[in-house]
N, C-alpha and C positions, 0 to 999 in steps of 0.2 A: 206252402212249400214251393219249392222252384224248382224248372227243370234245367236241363244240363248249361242250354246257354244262357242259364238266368231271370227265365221268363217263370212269371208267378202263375202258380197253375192250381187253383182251387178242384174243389170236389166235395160233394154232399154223401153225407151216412145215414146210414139207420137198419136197423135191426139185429139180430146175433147170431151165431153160427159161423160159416167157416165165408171167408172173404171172395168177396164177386165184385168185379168191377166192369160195371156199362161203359161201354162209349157212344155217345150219340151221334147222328150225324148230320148233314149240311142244314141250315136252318133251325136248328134246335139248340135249344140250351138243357142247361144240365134236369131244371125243373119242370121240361116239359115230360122226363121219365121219370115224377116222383109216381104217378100208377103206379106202374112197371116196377119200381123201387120198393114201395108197401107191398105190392101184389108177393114180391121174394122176400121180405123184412121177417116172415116166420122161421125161414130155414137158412137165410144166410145173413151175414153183415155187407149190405151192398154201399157200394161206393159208385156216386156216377158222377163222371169225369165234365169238369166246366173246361171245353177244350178251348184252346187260345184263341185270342179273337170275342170272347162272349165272357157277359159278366164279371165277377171278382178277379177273373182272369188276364194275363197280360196282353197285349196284340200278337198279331200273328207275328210280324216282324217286318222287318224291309227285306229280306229274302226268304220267302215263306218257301216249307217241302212238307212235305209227309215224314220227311226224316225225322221234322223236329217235332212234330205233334208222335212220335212214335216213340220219341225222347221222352215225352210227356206219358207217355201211359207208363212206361217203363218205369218211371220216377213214379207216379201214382201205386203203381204194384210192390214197391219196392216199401215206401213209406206203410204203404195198408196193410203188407203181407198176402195181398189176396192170391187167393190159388185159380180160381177162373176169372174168364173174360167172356163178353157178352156186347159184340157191335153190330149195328144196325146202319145199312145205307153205306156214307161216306166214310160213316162208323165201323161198318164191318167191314172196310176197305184196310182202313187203318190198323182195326185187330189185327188180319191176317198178316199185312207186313211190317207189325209189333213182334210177333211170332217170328218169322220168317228172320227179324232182324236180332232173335235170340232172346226175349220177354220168355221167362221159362213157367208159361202158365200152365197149369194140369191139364186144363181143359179149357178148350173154344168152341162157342156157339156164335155165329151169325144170321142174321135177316137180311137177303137181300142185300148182298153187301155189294157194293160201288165199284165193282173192279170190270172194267172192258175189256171185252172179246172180238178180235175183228171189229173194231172201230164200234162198239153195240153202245158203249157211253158217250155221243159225238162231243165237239166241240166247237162247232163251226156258226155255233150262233154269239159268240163269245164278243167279237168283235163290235156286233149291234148292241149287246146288251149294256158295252162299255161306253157305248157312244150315249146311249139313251140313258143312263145311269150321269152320265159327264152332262147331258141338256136337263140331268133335274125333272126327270119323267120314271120314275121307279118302278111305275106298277105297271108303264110299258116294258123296262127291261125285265119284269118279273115274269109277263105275256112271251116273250120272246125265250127266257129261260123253261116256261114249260111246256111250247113246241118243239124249243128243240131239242132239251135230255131225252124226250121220246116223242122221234119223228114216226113211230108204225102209232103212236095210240094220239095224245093230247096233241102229236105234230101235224095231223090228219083233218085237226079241227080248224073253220075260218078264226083266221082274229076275231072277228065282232063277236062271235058266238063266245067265245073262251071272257072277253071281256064283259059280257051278260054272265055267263057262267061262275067265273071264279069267284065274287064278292059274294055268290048264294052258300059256294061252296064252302068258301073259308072264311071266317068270319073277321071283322074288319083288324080287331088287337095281334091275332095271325096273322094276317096280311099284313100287317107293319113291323112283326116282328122279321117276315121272310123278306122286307122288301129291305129292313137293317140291315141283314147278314149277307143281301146278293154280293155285294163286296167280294166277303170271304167266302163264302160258294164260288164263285169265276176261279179263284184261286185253287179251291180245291179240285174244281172241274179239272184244271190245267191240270193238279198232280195224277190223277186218274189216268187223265190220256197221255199222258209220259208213261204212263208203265202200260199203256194198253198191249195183250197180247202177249206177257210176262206171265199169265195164271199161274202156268205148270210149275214153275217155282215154287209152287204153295207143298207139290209133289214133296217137298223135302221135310214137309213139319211133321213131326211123330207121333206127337200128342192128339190122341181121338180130338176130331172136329164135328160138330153139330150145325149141318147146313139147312138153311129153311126156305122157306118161300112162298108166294100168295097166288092169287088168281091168275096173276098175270107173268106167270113163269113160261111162257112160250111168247111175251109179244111186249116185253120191255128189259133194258141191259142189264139191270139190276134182277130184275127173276130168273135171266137166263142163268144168270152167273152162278148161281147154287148147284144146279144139276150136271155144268160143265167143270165143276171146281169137285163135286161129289166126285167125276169119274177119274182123274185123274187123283185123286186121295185115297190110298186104300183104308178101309177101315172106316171111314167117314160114313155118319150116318145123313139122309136126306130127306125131311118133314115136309110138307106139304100143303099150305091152308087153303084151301079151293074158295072159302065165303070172302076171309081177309086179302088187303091189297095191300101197296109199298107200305101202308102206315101201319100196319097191324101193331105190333108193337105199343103204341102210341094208344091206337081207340080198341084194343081187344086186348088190354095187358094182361090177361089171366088164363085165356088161349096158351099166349108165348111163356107165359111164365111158367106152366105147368110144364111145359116140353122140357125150359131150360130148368127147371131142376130136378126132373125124370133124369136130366141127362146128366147132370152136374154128381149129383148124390149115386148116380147108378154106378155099384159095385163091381170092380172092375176084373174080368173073369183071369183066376190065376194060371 
């Protein structure tokens, strides 16, 4: 299928029931949520979105927005039928202003979704990361991209340490998958910090929203963002995973999946 300005925009199915569709976010592709995908495959028919830029999917473009990847989910809902939506990170950035931008889904849940509060998603490592990225040193600007999305936790850490570190952390076919997409991550970062300090506009969505969030909901942009998007939403409810971190989703798919579809299937009081 294709989205509005023509960009081909895949997406993966599987299971039956009433339609849900993922949106993944920055570094991810569609199959890294097949967990997440089976884990809901008994009570819904999910759909998760190959966002542009990754896979079967077209590029981002020569003028990349969040506009048009927002085009894209809309066109994805629109061909599936699905009644929710369910973003994560950069992903649950884009949910919200899929919604905000008129996507008439029943219901939204996000994780940690990517939206900045007072400068809390920076962007000031952007510059380095492009230079280092242009000398042909990937797994330097990949270093430099995880000090600086979060300068209170991983920004805190020496370089040498983080370069010991990450190869333990994330295993090498992950790290080539993250070090493909930083591209279109810089990009995405930029649209983030263009709407930095916009939340309250979320204030206008009607449809119940299901905000979540991990351990590190006091001490990184992406965990603030749930509790400070909670208060300004009336009715919004606000989950909490104190063991899981940004990736829950990802390594605890059965945790999230049971919230979202406690909240998805939950009968709505008349």
């Amino acid at each position: 299928m294709h989205s509005a300005d023509g960009t081909a925009i895949g997406y993966r199915s599987v299971g039956s029931g009433p339609g849900l569709l993922l949106v993944p976010g920055a570094f991810t592709l569609a199959a890294d949520f097949d967990a997440l995908a089976e884990t809901l495959a008994d009570r819904f028919t999910v759909h998760v979105i190959e966002r542009r830029g990754r896979g079967a999917s077209g590029p981002q473009g020569d003028v990349y927005s969040a506009k048009a990847e927002c085009a894209d989910i809309e066109a994805v809902r629109a061909a599936t039928g699905a009644r929710f939506v369910f973003g994560h990170s950069f992903g649950g950035f884009l949910t919200l202003e899929a919604a905000l931008a008129g996507s008439p889904f029943e219901r939204i849940a996000v994780y940690e979704p990517g939206v900045s509060i007072d400068g809390s998603i920076p962007i000031d490592w952007a510059d380095r990361c492009r230079s280092e990225l242009a000398a042909g040193k990937p797994a330097e600007a990949f270093l430099t991209f995880v000090q600086g999305v979060n300068p209170e936790t991983s920004g805190k850490a020496p370089r040498w340490l983080l370069r010991l570190i990450l190869p333990l952390a994330i295993k090498k076919p992950e790290r080539l998958q993250k070090h493909a997409l930083l591209p279109a991550a810089l990009l995405e970062h930029a649209e983030i910090a263009a709407r930095d300090n916009t939340f309250r506009e979320y204030g206008q969505l009607t449809q119940p929203v299901l905000l979540m969030a991990g351990k590190e909901v006091h001490s990184t942009g992406a965990g603030r963002a749930a509790p400070s998007i909670h208060q300004i939403l009336p009715g919004s409810q606000l989950k909490l995973y104190p063991k899981l971190d940004h990736f829950g989703p990802e390594t605890a798919p059965a945790a999230v999946a049971t919230a979202i579809a406690d909240f998805f299937l939950e009968t709505p009081v008349a």
